[in-house]
C-alpha positions as CSV (number, residue, x, y, z in Angstrom):
1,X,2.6,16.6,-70.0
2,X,-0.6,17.6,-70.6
3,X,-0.4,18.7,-74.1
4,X,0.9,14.9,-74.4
5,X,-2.1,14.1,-72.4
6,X,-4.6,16.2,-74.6
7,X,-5.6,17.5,-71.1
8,X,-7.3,21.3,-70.3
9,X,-4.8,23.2,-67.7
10,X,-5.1,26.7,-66.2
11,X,-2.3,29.0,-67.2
12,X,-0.4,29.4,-63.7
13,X,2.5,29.2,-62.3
14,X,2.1,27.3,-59.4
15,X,3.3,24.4,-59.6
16,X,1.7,22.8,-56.8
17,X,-1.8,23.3,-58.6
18,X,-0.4,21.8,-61.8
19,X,1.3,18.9,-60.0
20,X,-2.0,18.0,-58.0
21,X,-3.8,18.0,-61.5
22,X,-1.6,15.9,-63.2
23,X,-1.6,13.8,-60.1
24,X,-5.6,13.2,-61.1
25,X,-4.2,11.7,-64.6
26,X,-1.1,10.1,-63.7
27,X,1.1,8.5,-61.1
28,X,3.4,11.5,-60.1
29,X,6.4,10.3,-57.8
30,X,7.5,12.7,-54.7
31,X,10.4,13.0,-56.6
32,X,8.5,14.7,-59.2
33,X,6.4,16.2,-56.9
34,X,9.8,18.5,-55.7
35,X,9.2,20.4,-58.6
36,X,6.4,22.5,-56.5
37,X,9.2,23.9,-54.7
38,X,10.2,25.8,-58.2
39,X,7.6,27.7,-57.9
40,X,9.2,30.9,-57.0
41,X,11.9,30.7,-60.5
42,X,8.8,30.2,-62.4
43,X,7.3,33.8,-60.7
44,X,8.8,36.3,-58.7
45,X,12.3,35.1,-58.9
46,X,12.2,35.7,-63.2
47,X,11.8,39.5,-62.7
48,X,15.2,40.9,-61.7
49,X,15.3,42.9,-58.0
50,X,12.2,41.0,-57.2
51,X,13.2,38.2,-54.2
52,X,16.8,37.4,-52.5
53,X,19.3,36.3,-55.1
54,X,19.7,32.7,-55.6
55,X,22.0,30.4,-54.0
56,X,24.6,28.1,-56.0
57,X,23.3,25.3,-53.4
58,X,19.6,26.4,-54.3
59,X,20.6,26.4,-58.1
60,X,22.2,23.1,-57.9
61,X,18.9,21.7,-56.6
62,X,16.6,23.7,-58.4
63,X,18.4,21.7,-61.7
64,X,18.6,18.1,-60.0
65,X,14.6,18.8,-59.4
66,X,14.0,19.8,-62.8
67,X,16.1,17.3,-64.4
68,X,13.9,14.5,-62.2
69,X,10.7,16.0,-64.3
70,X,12.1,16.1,-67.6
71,X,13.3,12.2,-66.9
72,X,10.2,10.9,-65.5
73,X,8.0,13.0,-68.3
74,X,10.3,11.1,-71.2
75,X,9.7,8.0,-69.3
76,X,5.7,8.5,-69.2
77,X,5.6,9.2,-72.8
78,X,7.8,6.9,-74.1
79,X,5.8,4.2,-72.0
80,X,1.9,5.9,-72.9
81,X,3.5,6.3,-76.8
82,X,4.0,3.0,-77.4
């Protein structure tokens, strides 16, 4: 999103931090705003023997979450690309 949005962002991986940036730009739904609890797949979690293994439950949320982002992201730019 903000490559779409031609926006500066600091290379992290908190989520939160992102989210609450983007939120400055654009209209991001608490749906959307789940996505700060993937936070932990997008650090410690990617480095095997690093964190408890994951759930099937938390793996089945983790891609509802994430498929909520990539939904609302095609909606914004489809809707900001016209």
């Amino acid at each position: 999103m903000f490559i779409f949005l031609r926006a500066d962002f600091p290379y992290t991986h908190d989520l939160r931090e992102l989210l609450d940036l983007l939120g400055r730009r654009l209209d991001v739904p608490e749906r959307v705003r789940q996505a700060q609890e993937l936070t932990p797949f997008a650090s410690r979690l990617r480095y095997p023997g690093h964190g408890k293994a994951t759930t099937e439950e938390q793996y089945r949320q983790a891609l509802a979450i994430a498929g909520a982002v990539i939904g609302w992201a095609a909606q914004v730019m489809a809707k900001e690309g016209q």
